[in-house]
N, C-alpha and C positions, 0 to 999 in steps of 0.2 A: 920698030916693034912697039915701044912703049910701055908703059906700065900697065896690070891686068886690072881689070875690074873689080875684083877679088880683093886686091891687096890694098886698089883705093880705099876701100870700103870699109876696111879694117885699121889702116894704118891710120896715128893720132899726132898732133906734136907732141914732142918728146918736155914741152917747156910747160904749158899748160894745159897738154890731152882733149887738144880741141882737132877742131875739122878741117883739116888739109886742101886744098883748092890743086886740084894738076894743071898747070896753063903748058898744054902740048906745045904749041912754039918754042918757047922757050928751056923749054926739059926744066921746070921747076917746078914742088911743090909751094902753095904760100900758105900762111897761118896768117888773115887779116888780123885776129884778136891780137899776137902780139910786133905782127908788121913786120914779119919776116920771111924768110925762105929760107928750100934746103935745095941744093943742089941734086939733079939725078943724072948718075955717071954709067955708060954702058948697061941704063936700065935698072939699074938697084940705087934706091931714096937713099941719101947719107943723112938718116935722122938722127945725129947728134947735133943736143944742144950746143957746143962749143963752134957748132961747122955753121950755125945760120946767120944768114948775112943780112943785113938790113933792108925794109922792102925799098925805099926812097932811090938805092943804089941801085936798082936794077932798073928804077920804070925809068 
C-alpha cells in the first residue's frame, strides 16, 4: 500500500523540519540534510528523533 501522497507532503523531519525523500524499495523515509532515516512499519513513518538510524548504515 505505502504511504499517501498527502501525508508525504506534509510530513517533516522531526530533527531539523526539513524534507523527507520516500525510497519505496526500501520502506524508508531519508532526511539527506542530516543523513539519516526513519523507518516505515506496517505503513505508519516512526518520526521520532531518537528512532533515526544513520544513512551510511543502510546504503
Amino acid at each position: 500500500m505505502g504511504i499517501s501522497r498527502e501525508l508525504l507532503e506534509v510530513i517533516a523531519c522531526p530533527k531539523c523540519k526539513g524534507v523527507l525523500v520516500y525510497n519505496e524499495s526500501e520502506n524508508i523515509l531519508i532526511c539527506e540534510v542530516c543523513k539519516v532515516y526513519y523507518e516505515v512499519k506496517e505503513d505508519i513513518p516512526i518520526l521520532l528523533a531518537e528512532e533515526a538510524k544513520p544513512l551510511e548504515l543502510n546504503a
